[in-house]
N, C-alpha and C positions, 0 to 999 in steps of 0.2 A: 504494500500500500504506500501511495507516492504521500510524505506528509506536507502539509502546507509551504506551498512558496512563498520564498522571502524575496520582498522587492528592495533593491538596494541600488546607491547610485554609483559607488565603486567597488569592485569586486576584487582583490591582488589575489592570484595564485602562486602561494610560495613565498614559506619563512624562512628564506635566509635571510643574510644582512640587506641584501639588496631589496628585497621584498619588504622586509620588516623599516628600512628607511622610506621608503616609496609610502607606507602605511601611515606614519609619520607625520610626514606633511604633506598627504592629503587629508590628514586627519583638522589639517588647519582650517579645511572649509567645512562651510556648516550643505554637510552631506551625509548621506548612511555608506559610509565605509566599513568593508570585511576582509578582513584577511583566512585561506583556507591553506593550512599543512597538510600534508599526509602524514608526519610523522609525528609521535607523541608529544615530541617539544618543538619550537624553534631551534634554527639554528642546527639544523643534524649534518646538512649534507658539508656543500664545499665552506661553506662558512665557517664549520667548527675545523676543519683541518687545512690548517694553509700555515705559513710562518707568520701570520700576528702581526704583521709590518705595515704602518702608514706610508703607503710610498709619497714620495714629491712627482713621482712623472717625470723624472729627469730622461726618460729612455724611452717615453712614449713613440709612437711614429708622428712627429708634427703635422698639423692639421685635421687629426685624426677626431671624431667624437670622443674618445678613451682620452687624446693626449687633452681635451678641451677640459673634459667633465675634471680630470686629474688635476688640473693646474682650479679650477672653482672651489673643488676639495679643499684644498692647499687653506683657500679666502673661511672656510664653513667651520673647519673640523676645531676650530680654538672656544667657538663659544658650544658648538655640539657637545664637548668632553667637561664645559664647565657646568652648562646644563644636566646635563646627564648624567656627570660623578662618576664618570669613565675612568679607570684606572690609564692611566698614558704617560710615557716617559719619551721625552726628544734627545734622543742618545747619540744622534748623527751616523752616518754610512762611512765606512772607509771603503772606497774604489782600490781593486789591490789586481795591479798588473803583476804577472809573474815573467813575461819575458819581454824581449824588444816590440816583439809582435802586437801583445797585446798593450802596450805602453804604447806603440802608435796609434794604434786602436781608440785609444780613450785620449788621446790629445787630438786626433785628426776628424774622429766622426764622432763620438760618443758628450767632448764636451760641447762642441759646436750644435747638437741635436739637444744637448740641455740646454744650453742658451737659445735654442727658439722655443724651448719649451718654457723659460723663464723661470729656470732652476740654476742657478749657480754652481758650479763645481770650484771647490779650492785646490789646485794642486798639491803635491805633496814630494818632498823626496823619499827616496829608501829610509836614508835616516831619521826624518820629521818622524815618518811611519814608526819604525821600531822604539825612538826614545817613547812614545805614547802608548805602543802596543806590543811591549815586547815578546809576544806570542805569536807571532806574524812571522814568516817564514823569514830567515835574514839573506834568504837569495831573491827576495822581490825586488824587480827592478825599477818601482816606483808608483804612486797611486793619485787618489785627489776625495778629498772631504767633502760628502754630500750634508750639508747640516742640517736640513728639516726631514730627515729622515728618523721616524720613530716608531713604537714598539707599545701594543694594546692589548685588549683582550674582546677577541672574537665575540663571544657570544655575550661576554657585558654589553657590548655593545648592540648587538643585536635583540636583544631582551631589552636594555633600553629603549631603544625606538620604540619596541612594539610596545612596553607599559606607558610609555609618555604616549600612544595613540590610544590604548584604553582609556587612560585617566581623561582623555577629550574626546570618548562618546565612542569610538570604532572597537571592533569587535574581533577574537580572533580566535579561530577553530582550529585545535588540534587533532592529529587524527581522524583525520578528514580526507578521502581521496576523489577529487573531479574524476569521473568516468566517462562524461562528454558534455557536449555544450551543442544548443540548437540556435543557430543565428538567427533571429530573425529582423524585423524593418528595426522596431523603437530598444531592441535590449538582445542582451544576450542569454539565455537561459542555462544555466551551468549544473548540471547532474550530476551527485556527489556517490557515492558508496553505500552511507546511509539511507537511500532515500529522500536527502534533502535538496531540493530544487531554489537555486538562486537566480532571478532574474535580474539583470543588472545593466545599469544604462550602458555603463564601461567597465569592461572585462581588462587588469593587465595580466599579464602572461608573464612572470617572474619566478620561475619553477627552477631556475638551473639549467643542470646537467638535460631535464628533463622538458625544457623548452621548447623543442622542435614539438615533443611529441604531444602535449597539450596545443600546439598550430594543428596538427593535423585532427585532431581532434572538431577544429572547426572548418576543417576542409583546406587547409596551406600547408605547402609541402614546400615555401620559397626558402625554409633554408634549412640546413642540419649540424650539428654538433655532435664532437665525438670529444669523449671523456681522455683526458692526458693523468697519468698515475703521478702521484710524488709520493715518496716516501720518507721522513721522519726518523728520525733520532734524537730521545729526549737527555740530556744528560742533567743529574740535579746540582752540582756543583757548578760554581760559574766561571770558574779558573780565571777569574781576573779579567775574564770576556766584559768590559765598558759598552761599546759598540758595536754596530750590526756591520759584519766583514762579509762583501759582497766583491765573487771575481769580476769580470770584466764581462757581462754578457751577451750573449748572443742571439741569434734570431727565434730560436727553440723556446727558451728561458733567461733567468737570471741567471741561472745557476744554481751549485750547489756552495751555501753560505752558511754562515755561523751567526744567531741572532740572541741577543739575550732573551728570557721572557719574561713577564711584565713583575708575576711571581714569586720569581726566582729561578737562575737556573739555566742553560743554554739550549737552543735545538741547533740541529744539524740536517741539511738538506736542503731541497728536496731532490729527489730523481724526477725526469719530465719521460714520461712513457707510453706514448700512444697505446692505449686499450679497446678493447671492444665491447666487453662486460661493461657497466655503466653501474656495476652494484659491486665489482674489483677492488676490495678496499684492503685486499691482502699484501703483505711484507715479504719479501724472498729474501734470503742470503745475499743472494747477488745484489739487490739492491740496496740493501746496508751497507754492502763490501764498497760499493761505487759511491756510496755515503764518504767512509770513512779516506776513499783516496782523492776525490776531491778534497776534503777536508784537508790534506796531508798538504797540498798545493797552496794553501793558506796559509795554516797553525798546524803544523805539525805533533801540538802536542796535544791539538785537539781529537787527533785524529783514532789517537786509542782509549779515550776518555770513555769510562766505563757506562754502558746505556741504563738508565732508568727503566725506559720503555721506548716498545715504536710504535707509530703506526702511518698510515697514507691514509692519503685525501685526494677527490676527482674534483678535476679541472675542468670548464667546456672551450674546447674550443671550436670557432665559427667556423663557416665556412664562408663567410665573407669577409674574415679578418682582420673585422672591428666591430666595434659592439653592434648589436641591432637593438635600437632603439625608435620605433616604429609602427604605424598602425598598419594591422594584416592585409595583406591583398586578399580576405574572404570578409571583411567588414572592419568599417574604421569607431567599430563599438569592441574592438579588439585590439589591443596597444602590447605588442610585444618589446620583453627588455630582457634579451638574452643575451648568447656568448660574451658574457661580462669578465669570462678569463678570472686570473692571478690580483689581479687588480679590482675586482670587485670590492673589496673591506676598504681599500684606500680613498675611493671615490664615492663612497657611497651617500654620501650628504651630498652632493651634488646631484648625484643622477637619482635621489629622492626630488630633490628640487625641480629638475628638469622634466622629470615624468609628472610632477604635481600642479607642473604650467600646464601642460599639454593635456592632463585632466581638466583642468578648471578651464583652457580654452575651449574644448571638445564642449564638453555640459553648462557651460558659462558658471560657473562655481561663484562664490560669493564666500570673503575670507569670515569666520569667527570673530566676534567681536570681544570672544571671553578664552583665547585658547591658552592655554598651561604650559608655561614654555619650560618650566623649571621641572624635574622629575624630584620629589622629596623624599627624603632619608625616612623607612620604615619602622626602623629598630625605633620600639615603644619601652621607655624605663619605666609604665604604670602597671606593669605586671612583675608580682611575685617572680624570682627564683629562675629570673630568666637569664642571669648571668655564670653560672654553673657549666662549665666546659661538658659537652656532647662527645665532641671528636677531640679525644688525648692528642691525634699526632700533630693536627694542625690547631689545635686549641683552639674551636669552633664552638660559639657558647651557644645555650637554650636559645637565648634571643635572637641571635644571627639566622638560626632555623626559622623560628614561629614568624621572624622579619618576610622569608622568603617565602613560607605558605600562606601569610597576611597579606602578598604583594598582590597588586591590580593583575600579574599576570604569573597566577601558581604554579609551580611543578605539578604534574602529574605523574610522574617517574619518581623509582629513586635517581636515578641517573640528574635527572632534570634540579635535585633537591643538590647532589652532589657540585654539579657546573654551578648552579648559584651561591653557592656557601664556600665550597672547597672542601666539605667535610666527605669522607671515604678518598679522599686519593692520595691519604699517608703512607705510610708504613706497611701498617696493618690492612690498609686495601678496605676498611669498613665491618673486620669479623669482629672489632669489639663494636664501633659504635653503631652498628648498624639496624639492631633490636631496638634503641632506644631512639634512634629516628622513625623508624615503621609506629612506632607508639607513637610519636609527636602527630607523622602524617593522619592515624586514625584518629586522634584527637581532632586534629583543625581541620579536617579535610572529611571527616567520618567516612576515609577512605577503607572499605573490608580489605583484610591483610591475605585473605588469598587470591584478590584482584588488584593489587598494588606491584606493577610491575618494575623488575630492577630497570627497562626499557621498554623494548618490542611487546607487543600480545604472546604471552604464557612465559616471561621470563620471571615470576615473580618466586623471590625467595623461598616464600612457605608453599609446602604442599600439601599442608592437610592439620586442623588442627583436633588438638588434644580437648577429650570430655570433659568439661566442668571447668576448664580453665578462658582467663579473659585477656582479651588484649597480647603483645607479645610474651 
């Protein structure tokens, strides 16, 4: 039984970052904006696994929409991060030629392609280099300082956007999968999994990896993407790593580079791997091993730094070779904002901005006269007993917890409780504190503990419980 349609006047498909900024500021007009996931949280796919890095665009292709959107980024992302209480540090880039080759490289085409993109590069000798970094290979034969180069956090940020669109009236489903969409003259009607039918004046199409396929979905087949693999090396120590050591890159990628992260701590990567699977989120040997000798080409002493953990993350890339940003050749009640690449978290205040013009020109939108531009601090000191450490490894208190199942936009996961607190990703992995979280979730959330999953549908801890006893 199809249940009642919701008539809506913007619809986003897909909680990434990009989606979730897009949600945003369109949330500034006085409109019924939605946002629909498939997956239990925000934030799962390319958004949560990438290297954390605010780029400047120093390397975009000039003229490009990406190198446009990247350099408006640049103007956006200072009062975004004060707004929002984004964790963000401007640690700056060191550019690190290792031979002649690539030393003419970055004085002949690399800096001259920053300076039309209105990014500066400082030069640098071997020496400048080493006396600041002395972890840096001492056979580099010279480099150049990128200084608005900085280091965030993914899904803060992306769970930001989406609570500051809550907190001003928009809406946002988890767990949700589009199955199809019927064009019609005045709206788009968008068919979910559930049964739920959303008609909407303007559909964006901000799904990813999975962009192409929600176009065909409404009958466009104008373009396709195919998923590029990187893989991941976490190391928890920071060995003195200040800044983000980027080689000299090429047409492929950046490279494989050393980044601190916001935390604590370094990654290492990524590998660029054309895939086919589109759901490939596996690690090889091989791909570590090409981890770790890239690395060697850097910091050599990075390069046997013991791994905390790995993992990969998928990439899209277009087949047109810059973003698509654009209404469908099947109805201009359909705004696709795909192959957004590597650089999607760096730009993504701009191309919310940019998409949220071209909404409001499309529907003639009218801005809020009341919108909330501030996102405010949760943790309440008018509860008992809320300061009492949860999670021993990272010293994660009551309050931090009941903060993020109190917030405009809750976990439904443990996973989802985990990425907002920090609590389970110590030591211990969550086997102590992890009963006394599942008890906080059924408290605030009166979520049943053998439908509380650690992620996915049937991953959840308990299988069955015990007679006569309550709660965990």
């Amino acid at each position: 039984m199809v249940k009642d349609i919701q008539h809506v006047d913007v619809l986003i498909i897909g909680g990434g970052v990009v989606g979730s900024a897009i949600l945003r500021e369109v949330a500034r007009y006085s409109a019924r904006v939605v946002l629909l996931e498939r997956n239990p949280d925000v934030c799962e796919g390319t958004s949560k696994s990438n290297s954390a890095i605010v780029h400047t665009g120093f390397d975009a292709p000039p003229g490009t929409l990406e190198a446009r959107l990247l350099a408006g980024a640049r103007e956006l992302w200072p009062q975004v991060i004060e707004h929002l209480h984004i964790p963000y540090l401007q640690t700056g880039a060191l550019l690190i030629a290792t031979s002649d080759e690539e030393l003419a490289t970055l004085q002949n085409e690399i800096t001259p392609k920053a300076e039309r993109n209105g990014v500066t590069l400082s030069p640098l000798t071997r020496d400048e280099i080493l006396e600041n970094a002395p972890y840096i290979n001492p056979a580099i034969k010279g480099g150049a300082l990128v200084e608005g180069e900085g280091i965030i956090d993914p899904f803060w940020t992306t769970r930001a956007y989406c609570e500051n669109a809550v907190l001003n009236g928009a809406q946002v489903f988890t767990g949700v999968t589009v199955t199809g969409m019927s064009v019609e003259e005045n709206c788009i009607s968008v068919h979910t999994n559930d049964g739920l039918t959303f008609a909407a004046s303007l559909v964006v199409n901000a799904a990813g990896l999975w962009s192409d396929e929600v176009a065909r979905l409404a009958g466009d087949h104008s373009f396709a993407l195919t998923p590029r693999k990187g893989q991941f090396i976490l190391i928890e120590e920071d060995h003195g790593v200040s800044h983000i050591i980027l080689p000299i890159p090429n047409r492929i990628s950046k490279g494989i580079l050393v980044t601190p992260i916001i935390f604590g701590g370094v990654m290492l990567g990524p590998t660029a791997e054309d895939v086919q699977d589109k759901s490939d989120l596996a690690t090889t040997a091989a791909g570590l091993q090409q981890i770790r000798q890239g690395i060697a080409r850097l910091a050599p002493a990075m390069a046997g730094a013991a791994s905390a953990r790995q993992f990969a993350g998928l990439r899209a890339v277009s087949s047109t070779g810059d973003y698509i940003i654009r209404f469908s050749t099947a109805s201009e009640r359909l705004l696709h904002v795909a192959g957004i690449r590597s650089t999607g978290l760096s730009a993504s205040p701009a191309i919310g901005r940019y998409v949220a013009d071209l909404a409001r020109d499309q529907l003639g939108l009218a801005l809020r006269a009341n919108f909330i531009e501030e996102l405010p601090e949760y943790l309440s000191e008018t509860h008992p007993n809320e300061g009492d450490v949860i999670c021993l490894c990272r010293s994660i208190t009551r309050g931090e917890i009941l903060a993020a199942l109190r917030s405009p936009l809750p976990p439904e996961t443990l996973d989802g409780l985990k990425r907002r607190t920090g609590a389970m990703l110590g030591d211990c992995q969550g086997n102590i504190c992890m009963p006394r979280l599942m008890q906080l979730f059924q408290q605030q959330r009166g979520s049943d503990l053998l439908a509380l999953n650690k992620n996915y549908d049937g991953s959840s801890p308990v299988v069955a419980r015990v007679p006569g006893r309550e709660g965990v």
